[in-house]
N, C-alpha and C positions, 0 to 999 in steps of 0.2 A: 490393507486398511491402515489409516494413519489416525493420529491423536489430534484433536482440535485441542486450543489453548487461546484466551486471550486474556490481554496485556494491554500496559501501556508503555507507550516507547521512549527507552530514555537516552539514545541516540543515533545519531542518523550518519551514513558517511554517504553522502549522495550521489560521488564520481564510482562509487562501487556499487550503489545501489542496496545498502547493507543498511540494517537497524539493529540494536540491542531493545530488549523488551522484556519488563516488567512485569512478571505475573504473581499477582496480591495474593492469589490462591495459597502459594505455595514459598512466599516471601524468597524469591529469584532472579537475577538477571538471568536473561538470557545470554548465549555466544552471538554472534554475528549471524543475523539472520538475512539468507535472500528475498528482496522482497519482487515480488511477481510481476513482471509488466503489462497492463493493460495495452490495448489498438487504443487511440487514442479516436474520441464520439464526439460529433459535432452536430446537430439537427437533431429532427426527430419530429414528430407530430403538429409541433405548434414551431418549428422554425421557422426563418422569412427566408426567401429567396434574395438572392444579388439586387433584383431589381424591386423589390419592397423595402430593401431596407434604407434608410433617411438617413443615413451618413455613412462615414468609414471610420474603424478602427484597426492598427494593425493585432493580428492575433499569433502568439506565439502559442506550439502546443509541444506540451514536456507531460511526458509520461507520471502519472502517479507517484508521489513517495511522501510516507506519510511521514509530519510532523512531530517533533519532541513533545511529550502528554496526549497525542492522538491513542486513542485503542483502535486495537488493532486483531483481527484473528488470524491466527497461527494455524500451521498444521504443519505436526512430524511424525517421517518416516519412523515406523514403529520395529523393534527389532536391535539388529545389528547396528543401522545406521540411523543414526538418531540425529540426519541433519533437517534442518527445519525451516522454512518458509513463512514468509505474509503475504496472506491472498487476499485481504483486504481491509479496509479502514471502517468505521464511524462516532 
């Protein structure tokens, strides 16, 4: 079982996919945190089809990583190894 924690992010190195983050709780940066990759979602109930939709634009799609003052929840390996994760933003 692991510790939830949230924060906010006070920086992001993005080719590593790593953030440091803030938690008020406990007046702390954090270390280098991994943050968790999402499948990346496209549609869903109210999407349009190819041939509904009334123009083109192109659409890049880049995995999740949160933003500098985004919060964000954490979770660490409790124990020995105390290394720690972001599994998601709001």
């Amino acid at each position: 079982m692991g510790d939830l924690r949230v924060g906010k992010v006070t920086d992001v190195n993005a080719s590593e996919r790593l953030v440091r983050v803030y938690f008020p709780d406990v007046d702390m940066v954090s270390g280098w945190l991994k943050v968790i990759k999402y499948p990346p979602f496209i549609g869903g109930e109210n999407s349009q089809t190819e041939t509904e939709a009334l123009h083109e634009h192109k659409l890049i799609i880049t995995p999740w990583l949160p933003k500098i003052g985004e919060f964000v929840l954490c979770l660490y390996n409790t124990g020995f190894n105390e290394e720690g994760f972001v599994i998601g933003g709001f």
